[in-house]
PAFILUM-866493 format. One line per 5 residues: their letters; for each residue y negated, z, x negated of N, C-alpha, C. Coordinates in nm, 3 decimals. Layout:
A> Y,Z,X,Y,Z,X,Y,Z,X | ...
END
This chain:
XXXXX> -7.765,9.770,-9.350,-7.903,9.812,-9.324,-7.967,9.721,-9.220 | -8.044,9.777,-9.145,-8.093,9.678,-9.052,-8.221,9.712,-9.090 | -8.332,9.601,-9.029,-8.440,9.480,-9.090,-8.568,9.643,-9.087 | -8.552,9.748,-8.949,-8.636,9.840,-8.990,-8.588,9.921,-9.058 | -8.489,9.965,-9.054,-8.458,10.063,-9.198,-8.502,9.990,-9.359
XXXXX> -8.506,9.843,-9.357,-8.555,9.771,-9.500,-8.703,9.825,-9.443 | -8.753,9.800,-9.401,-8.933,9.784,-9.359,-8.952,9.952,-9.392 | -8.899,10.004,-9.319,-8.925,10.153,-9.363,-8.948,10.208,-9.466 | -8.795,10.175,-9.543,-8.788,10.173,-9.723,-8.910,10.110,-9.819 | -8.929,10.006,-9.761,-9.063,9.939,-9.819,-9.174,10.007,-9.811
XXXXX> -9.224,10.053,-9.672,-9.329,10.144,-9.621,-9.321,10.259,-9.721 | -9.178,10.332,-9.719,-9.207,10.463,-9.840,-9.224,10.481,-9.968 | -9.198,10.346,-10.000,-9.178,10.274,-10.121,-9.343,10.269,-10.201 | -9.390,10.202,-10.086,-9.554,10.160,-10.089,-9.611,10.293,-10.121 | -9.634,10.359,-10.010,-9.704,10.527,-10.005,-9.693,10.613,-10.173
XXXXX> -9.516,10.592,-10.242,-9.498,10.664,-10.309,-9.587,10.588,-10.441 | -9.540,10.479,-10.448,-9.683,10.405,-10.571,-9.844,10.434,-10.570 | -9.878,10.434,-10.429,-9.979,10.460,-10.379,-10.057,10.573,-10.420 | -9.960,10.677,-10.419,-10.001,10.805,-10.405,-10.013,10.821,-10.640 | -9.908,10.782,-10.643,-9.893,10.777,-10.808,-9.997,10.699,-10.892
XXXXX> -10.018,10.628,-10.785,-10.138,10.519,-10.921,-10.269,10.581,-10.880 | -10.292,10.659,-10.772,-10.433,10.722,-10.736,-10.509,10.778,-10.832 | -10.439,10.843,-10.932,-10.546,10.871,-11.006,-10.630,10.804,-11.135 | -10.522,10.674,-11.140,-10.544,10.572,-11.237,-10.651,10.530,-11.135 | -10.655,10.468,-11.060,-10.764,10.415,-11.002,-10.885,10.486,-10.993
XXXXX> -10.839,10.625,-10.935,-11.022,10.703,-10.945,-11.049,10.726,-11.080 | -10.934,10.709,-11.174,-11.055,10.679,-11.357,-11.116,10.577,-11.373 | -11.068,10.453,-11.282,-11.144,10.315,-11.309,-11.236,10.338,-11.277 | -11.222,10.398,-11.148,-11.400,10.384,-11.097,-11.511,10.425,-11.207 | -11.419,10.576,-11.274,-11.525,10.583,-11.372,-11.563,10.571,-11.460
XXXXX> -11.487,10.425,-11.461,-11.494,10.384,-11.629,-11.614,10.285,-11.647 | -11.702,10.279,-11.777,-11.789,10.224,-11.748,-11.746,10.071,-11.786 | -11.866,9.992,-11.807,-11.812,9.845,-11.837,-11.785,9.806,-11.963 | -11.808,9.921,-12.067,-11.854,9.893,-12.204,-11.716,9.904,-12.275 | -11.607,9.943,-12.209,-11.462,9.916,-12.255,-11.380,9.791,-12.216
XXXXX> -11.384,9.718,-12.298,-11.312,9.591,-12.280,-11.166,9.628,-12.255 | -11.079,9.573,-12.175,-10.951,9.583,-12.100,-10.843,9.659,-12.194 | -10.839,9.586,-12.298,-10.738,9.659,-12.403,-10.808,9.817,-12.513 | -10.928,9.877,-12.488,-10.957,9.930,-12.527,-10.896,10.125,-12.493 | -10.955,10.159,-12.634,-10.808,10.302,-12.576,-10.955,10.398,-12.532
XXXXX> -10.882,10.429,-12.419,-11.004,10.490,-12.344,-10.979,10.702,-12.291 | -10.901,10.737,-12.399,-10.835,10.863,-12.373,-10.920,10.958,-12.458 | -11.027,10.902,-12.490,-11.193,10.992,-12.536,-11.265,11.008,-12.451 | -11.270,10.898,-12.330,-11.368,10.829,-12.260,-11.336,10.996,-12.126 | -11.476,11.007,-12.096,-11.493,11.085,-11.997,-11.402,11.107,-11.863
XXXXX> -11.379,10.892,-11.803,-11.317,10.855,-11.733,-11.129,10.892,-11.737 | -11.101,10.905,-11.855,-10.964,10.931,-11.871,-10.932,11.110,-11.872 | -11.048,11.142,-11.879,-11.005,11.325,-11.855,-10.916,11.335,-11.702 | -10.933,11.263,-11.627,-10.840,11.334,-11.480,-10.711,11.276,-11.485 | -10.685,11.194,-11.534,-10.526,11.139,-11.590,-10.456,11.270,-11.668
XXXXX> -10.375,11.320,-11.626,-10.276,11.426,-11.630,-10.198,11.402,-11.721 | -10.098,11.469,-11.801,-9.991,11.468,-11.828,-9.853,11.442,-11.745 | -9.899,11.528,-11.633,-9.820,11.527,-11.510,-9.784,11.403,-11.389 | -9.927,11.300,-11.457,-9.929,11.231,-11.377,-9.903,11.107,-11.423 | -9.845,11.105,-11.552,-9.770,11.043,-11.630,-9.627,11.048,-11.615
XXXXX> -9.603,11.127,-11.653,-9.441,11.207,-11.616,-9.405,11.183,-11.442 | -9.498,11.177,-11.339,-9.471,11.171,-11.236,-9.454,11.013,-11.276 | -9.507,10.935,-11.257,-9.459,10.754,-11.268,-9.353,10.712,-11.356 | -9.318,10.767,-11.481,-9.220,10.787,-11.543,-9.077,10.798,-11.468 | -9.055,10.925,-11.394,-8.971,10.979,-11.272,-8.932,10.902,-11.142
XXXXX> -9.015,10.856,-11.131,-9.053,10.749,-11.009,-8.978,10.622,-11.036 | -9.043,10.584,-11.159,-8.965,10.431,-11.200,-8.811,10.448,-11.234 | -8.788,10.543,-11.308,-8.666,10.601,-11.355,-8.560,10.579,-11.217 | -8.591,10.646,-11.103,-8.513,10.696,-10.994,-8.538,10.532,-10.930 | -8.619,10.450,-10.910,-8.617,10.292,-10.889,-8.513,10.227,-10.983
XX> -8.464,10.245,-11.085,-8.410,10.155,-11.136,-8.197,10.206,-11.135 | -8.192,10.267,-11.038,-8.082,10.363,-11.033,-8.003,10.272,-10.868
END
């Protein structure tokens, strides 16, 4: 492998996490402050756009990383 084909891999590497943790992040935004870190927050308003799918997609993801 040469040094841009590694950089590349990394680059797609990045995008594909990127794209997978997106919707964890736009629940943070809407999470309020009143849930302390370890709290289960899958009542909470903020956790309605977290998918099933989008579970199973990071699941798939890590799976095919560790291969």
């Amino acid at each position: 492998m040469t040094l841009n084909h590694d950089v590349a891999a990394v680059a797609r590497e990045n995008a594909a996490l990127r794209m997978l943790l997106k919707p964890f992040a736009e629940a943070a935004e809407d999470l309020d402050d009143n849930h302390p870190d370890r709290a289960d927050i899958w009542e909470s308003g903020a956790a309605m756009s977290i998918t099933a799918g989008d579970l199973r997609a990071i699941r798939a993801h890590l799976k095919e990383q560790e291969r």
